[in-house]
C-alpha positions in Angstrom: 144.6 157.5 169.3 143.1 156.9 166.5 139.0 155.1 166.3 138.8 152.3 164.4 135.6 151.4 163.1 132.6 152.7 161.2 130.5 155.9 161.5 127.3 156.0 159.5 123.3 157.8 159.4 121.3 156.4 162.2 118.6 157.2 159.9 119.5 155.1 157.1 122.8 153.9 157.8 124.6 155.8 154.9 128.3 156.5 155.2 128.3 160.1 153.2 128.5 162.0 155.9 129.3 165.6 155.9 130.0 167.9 158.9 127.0 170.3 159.9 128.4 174.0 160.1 126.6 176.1 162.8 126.4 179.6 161.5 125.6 181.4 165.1 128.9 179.9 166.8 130.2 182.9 168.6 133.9 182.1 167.9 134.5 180.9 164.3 136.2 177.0 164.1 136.0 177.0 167.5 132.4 176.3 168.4 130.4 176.1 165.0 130.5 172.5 165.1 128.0 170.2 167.8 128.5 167.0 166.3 125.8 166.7 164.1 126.3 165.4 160.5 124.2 165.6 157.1 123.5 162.4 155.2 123.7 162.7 151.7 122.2 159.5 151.3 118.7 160.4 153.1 119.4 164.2 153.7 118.9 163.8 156.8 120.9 165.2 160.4 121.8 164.0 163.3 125.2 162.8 165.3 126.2 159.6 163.5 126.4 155.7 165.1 129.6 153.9 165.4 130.4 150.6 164.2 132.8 148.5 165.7 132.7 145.9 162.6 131.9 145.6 159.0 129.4 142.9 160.0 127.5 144.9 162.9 126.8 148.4 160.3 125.6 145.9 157.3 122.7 144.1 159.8 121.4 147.7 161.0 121.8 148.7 157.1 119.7 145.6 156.1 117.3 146.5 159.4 117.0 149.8 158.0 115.7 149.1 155.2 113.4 146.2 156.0 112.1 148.6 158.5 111.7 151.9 156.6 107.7 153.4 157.1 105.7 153.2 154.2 102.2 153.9 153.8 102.0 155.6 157.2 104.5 158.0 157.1 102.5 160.2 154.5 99.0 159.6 155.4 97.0 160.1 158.8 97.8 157.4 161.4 96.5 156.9 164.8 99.3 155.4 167.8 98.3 154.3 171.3 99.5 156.3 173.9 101.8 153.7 176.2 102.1 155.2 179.2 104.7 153.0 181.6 105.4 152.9 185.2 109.9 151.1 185.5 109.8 153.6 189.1 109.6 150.0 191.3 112.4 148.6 188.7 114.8 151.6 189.0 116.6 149.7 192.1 117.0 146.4 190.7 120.3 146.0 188.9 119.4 142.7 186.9 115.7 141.2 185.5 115.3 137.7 186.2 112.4 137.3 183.8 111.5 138.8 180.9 110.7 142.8 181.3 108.2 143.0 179.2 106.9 140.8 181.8 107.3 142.8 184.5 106.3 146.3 183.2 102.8 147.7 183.5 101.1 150.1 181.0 99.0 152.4 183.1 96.6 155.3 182.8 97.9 159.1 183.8 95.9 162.1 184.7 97.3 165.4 184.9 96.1 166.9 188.3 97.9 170.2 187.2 101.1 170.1 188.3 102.2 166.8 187.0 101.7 163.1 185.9 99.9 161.0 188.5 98.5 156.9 188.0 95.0 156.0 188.2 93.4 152.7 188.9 93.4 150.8 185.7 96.8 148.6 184.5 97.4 145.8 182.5 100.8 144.1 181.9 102.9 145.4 179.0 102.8 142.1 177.3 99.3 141.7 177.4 98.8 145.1 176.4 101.2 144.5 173.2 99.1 141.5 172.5 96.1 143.8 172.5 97.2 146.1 169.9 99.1 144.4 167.6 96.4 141.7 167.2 94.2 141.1 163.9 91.2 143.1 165.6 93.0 146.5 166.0 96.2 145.6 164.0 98.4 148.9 165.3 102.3 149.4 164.2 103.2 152.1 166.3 103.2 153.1 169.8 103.5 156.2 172.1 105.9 154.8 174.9 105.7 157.3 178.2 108.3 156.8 180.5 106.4 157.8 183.7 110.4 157.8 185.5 111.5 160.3 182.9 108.8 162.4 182.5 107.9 162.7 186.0 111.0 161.8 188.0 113.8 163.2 185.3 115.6 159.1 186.0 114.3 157.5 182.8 114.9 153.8 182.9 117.6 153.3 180.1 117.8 149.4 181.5 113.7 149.1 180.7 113.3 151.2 177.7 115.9 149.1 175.8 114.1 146.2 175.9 110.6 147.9 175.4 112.2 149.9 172.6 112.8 147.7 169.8 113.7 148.3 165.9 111.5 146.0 164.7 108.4 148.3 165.6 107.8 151.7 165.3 108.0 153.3 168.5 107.7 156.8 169.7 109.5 157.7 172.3 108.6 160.6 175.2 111.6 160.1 177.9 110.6 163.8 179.4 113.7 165.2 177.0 114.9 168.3 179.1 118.6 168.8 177.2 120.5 168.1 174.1 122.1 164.8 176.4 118.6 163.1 176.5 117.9 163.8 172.6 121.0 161.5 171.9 119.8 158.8 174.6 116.4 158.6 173.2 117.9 157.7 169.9 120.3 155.2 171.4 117.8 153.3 172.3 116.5 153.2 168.2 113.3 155.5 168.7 111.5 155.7 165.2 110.8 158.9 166.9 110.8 161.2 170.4 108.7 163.7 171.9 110.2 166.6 173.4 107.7 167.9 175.7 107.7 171.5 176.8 106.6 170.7 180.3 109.8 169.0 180.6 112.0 171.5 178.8 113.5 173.8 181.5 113.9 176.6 178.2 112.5 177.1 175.0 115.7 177.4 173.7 116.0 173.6 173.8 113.6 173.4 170.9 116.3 175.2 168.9 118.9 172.9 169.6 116.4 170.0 169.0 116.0 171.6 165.4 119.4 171.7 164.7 120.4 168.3 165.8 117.6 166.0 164.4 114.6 165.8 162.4 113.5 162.8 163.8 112.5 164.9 166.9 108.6 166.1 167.4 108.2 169.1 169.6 105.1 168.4 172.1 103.2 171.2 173.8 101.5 169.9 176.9 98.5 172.2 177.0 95.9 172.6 180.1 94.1 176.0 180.7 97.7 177.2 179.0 100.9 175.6 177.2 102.5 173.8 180.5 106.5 174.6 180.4 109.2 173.6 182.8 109.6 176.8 184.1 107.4 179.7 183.4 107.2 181.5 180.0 104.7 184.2 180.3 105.5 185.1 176.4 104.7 181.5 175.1 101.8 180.5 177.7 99.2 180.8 175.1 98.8 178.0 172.3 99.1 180.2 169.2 102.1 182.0 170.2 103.7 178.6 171.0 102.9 177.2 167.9 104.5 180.2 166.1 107.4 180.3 168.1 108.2 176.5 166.9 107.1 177.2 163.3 109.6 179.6 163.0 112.1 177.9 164.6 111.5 176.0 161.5 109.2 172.7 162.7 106.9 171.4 160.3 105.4 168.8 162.7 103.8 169.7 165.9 102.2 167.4 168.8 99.8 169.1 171.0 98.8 166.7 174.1 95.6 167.9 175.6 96.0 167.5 179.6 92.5 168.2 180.7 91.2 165.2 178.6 94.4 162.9 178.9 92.8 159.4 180.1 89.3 160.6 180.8 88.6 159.4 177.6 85.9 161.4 176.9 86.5 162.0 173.2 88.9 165.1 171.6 88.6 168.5 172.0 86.6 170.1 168.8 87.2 173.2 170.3 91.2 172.5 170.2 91.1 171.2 166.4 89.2 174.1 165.5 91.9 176.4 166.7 94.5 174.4 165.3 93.0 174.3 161.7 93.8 178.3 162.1 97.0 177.8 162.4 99.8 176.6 159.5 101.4 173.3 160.9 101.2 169.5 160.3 99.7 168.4 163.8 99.8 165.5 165.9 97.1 165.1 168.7 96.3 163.2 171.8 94.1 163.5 175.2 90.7 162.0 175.2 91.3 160.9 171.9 89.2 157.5 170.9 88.9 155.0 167.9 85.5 157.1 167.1 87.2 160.3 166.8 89.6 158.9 164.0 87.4 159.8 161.1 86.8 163.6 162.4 90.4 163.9 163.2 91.6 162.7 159.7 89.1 164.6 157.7 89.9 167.9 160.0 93.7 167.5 158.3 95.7 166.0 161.0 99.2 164.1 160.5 98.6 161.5 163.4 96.0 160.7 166.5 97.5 159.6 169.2 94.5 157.7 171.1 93.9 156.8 175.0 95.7 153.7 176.6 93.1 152.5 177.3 89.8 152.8 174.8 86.7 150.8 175.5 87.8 148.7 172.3 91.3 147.9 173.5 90.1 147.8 177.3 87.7 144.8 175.7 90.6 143.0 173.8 92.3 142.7 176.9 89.5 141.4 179.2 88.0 139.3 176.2 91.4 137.7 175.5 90.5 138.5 171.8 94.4 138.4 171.0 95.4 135.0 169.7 96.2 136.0 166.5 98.4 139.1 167.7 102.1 139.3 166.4 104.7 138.0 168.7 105.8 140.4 171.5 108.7 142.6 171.1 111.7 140.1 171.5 114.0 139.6 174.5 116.9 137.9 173.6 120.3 139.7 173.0 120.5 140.8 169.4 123.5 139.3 168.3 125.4 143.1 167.0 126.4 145.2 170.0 124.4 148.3 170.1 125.8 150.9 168.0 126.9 154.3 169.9 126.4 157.4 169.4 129.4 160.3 168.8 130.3 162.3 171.8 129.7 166.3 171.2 132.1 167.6 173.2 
């Protein structure tokens, strides 16, 4: 049967698309293709979106590029860290009001062995306020799916109405195979995290590589780098970092799990050690608006700051958010959701 339809770059919705070759297929034509494409358009790769209209690829062409990052996407930028809790949602098969509603934003510890919730809360809404007001005026946003990263269920039915195009929003769905890669971008991610706690093997990172670049490798450090299962030959930081450099990663994140929501500022030790080493790096744990200047000036591509900061904790209590943009929308959009290619 033949697919009628359009396929184009989920990146920048071009239509010249070109096959990826794998060169390490073991069997020539047979498996040295995954599904990913190259845009000549952007340059970029990834497995393309399909169309079912005309009408449904030009809106997420003109999204596109309404939506493309500017300023921030050379320069240092600091994103919240959005951890959510959908776990009490994943039985319900319908919201009667609005999610964004219902969902909290909470603060995680790490109690070294995995993600656990601490007192403090605040309804996502509320919280979106916060942010996005004229007092701290943020873009983007580090959203934790608590289900996926600790539970391996992420909430599709929640993130999709969390996730919207109209923001930047990074997305850490606790990616543990290729599969979850092509659900984070389903739901239009600006970008994922693919944490190496999560990742039962390192050689996930390779496959990340080679199916997108929109796709930020995350080492989850404590006393050592946290993986899903035990790598005694990548448990130290440097060696991690190395292995993903030459995988051929440019961008790093390095979440610090000691200081994750104690909020006690970042680790000079850690940005020493990174300044040693030759990546772009992302950072988070402790991390708060005072540590932005340091953090900038030590080189860093992006901060990612504590849920819940003294400054946004008093935006919150103070109701100091009537000026903040509108909250992400809830209504249908009126396209269907484009899909992404099968790879098998």
């Amino acid at each position: 049967m033949k697919w009628k339809g359009i396929y184009a770059c989920p990146n920048c919705g071009g239509r010249e698309l070109e096959p990826l070759q794998l060169l390490r297929g073991p069997m020539a034509t047979v498996d040295d293709w995954d599904g990913s494409y190259k845009c000549w358009d952007c340059g970029k790769v990834a497995v393309p979106l399909f169309f079912e209209s005309a009408e449904e690829w030009v809106l997420f062409r003109q999204e596109k590029k309404k939506n493309l990052p500017q300023a921030e996407e050379a320069g240092f930028t600091h994103v919240p860290i959005v951890p959510v809790d959908t776990r009490p949602l994943m039985s319900q098969t319908g919201f009667d009001i609005p999610i964004f509603k219902v969902v909290e934003v909470v603060t995680v510890e790490w109690d070294g062995r995995g993600f656990q919730r601490t007192e403090y809360s605040a309804p996502f809404e509320r919280y979106w306020r916060a942010i996005s007001s004229t007092r701290y005026n943020c873009k983007q946003i580090l959203l934790m799916d608590l289900a996926g990263i600790a539970n391996g269920r992420p909430n599709f039915k929640a993130m999709r109405e969390l996730v919207k195009n109209k923001y930047e929003v990074w997305l850490d769905l606790g990616i543990a195979s290729e599969q979850d890669l092509f659900d984070a971008f389903s739901l239009e991610a600006y970008k994922a995290l693919a944490d190496t706690s999560t990742a039962g093997s390192p050689r996930l990172f390779q496959e990340i590589y080679d199916l997108s670049d929109r796709c930020v490798p995350c080492i989850h450090l404590a006393d050592e780098v946290v993986w899903g299962q035990p790598q005694p030959r990548l448990s130290g930081l440097e060696a991690t970092v190395r292995f993903l450099t030459d995988i051929g990663f440019k961008e790093i994140a390095v979440m610090d799990l000691k200081r994750l929501g104690k909020r006690k500022g970042v680790s000079l030790e850690l940005l020493e050690r990174l300044a040693a080493m030759d990546a772009s790096f992302l950072v988070g744990g402790g991390v708060l608006e005072s540590d932005l200047d340091h953090m900038k000036e030590a080189g860093l591509k992006a901060a990612f700051v504590e849920p819940f900061t003294p400054i946004i904790s008093d935006i919150i209590e103070s109701g100091d958010d009537k000026l903040a943009v509108d909250a992400p929308r809830t209504s249908p959009m009126k396209r269907k959701s484009p899909k992404y290619l099968a790879t098998d």
